[in-house]
C-alpha positions in Angstrom: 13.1 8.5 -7.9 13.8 7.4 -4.3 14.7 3.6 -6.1 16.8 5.0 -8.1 19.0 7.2 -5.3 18.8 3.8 -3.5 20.0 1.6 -6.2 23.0 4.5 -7.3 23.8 4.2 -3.3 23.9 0.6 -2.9 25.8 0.3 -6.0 27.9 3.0 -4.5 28.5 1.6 -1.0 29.6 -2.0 -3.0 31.6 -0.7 -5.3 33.8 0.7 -2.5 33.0 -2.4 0.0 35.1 -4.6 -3.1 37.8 -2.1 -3.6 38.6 -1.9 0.0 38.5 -5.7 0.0 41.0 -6.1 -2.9 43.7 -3.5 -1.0 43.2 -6.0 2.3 43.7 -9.0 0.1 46.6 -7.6 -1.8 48.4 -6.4 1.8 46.9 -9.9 3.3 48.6 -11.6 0.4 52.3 -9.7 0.4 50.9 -8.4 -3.2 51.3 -11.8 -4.6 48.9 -12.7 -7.4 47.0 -15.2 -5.5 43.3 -17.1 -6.0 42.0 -14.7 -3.4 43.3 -11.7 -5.4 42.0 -13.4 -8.5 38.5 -13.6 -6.7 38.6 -10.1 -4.7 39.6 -8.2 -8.4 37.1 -9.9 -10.4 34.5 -9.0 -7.7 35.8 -5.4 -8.0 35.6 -5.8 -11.8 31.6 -7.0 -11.5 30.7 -4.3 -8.5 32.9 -1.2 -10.8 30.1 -2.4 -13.9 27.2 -3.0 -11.6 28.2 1.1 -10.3 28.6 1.8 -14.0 24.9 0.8 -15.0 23.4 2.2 -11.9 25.0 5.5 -12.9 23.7 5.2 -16.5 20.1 4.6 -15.4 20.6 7.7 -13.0 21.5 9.8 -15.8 18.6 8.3 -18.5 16.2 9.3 -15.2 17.3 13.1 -15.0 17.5 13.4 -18.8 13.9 12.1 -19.0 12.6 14.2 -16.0 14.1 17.6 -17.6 13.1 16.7 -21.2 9.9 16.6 -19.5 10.0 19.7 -17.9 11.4 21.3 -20.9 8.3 20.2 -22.6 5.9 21.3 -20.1 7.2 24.8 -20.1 7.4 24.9 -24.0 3.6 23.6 -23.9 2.6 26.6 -21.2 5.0 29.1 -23.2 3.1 28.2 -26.8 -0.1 27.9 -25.2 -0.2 31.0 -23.1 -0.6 28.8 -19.5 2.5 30.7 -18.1 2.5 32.6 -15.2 5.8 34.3 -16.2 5.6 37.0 -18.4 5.1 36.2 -22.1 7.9 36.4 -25.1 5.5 38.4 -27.5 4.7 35.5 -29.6 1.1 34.8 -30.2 0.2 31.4 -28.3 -1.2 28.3 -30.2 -2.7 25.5 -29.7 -1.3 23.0 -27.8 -2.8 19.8 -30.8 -0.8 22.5 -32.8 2.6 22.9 -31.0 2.5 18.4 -30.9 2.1 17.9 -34.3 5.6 20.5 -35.1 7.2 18.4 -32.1 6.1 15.5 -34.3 7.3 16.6 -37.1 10.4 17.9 -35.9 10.9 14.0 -34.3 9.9 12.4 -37.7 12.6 14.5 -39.4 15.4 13.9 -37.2 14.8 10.0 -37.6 14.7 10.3 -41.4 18.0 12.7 -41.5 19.7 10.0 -39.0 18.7 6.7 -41.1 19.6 9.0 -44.2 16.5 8.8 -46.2 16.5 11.5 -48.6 12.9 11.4 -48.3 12.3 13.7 -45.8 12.2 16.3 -48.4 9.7 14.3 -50.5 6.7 14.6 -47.8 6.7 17.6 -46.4 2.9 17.8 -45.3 3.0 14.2 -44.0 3.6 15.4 -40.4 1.3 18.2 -40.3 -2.8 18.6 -40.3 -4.4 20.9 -42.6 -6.9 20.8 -40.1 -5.9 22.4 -37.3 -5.1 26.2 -37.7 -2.7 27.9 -36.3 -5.4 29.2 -33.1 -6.2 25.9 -32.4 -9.3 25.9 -34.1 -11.0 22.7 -35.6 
């Protein structure tokens, strides 16, 4: 996480670095389109994307970390490992609660690509073995 912060600050701290440096090249320049403004703006241009990209692998990185968590508290919640109190719901077994997330996932991709065939294999995702309990 700390290479991340870094890399969003560094991106940061030249992003604003090459817009300060276009304003002094513009004022250097009496705002006349000149090769230095030409260089100075198409830095800007490459240091605003570079900004852009760090920001986008900043936001992947916190999307990731509270899917994660999200998971993690479904998986205690489902399985009964919570220490806060419980919604009433009988827990089940964790091999249980991955194959619905599986089969949840599976369907998703097949509504997205548009296969009608979801609806065809029903049972694909899930194990008769496994019972509800967890038992095998």
């Amino acid at each position: 996480m700390d290479n991340i912060v870094d890399s969003l600050n560094k991106a940061y701290q030249e992003f604003v670095a090459a817009a300060a440096n276009v304003l002094e090249t513009k004022g250097s320049s009496a705002a006349q389109k000149t090769e230095s403004t030409d260089t100075a703006l198409e830095s800007f241009k490459q240091k605003w994307e570079t900004f852009g990209l760090a920001c986008d692998q900043a936001e992947e990185f916190v999307e990731s970390i509270k899917q994660r968590i999200g998971s993690e508290c479904l998986v205690d919640e489902a399985t009964g490992n919570s220490s806060e109190p419980s919604t009433g719901l009988p827990p089940i077994s964790a091999v249980r609660l991955e194959q619905m997330s599986k089969a949840v996932r599976w369907l998703v991709i097949e509504l997205q690509n548009g296969s009608g065939t979801a609806a065809a294999h029903p049972s694909t995702p899930f194990d008769g073995r496994f019972s509800e309990d967890g038992g095998q």
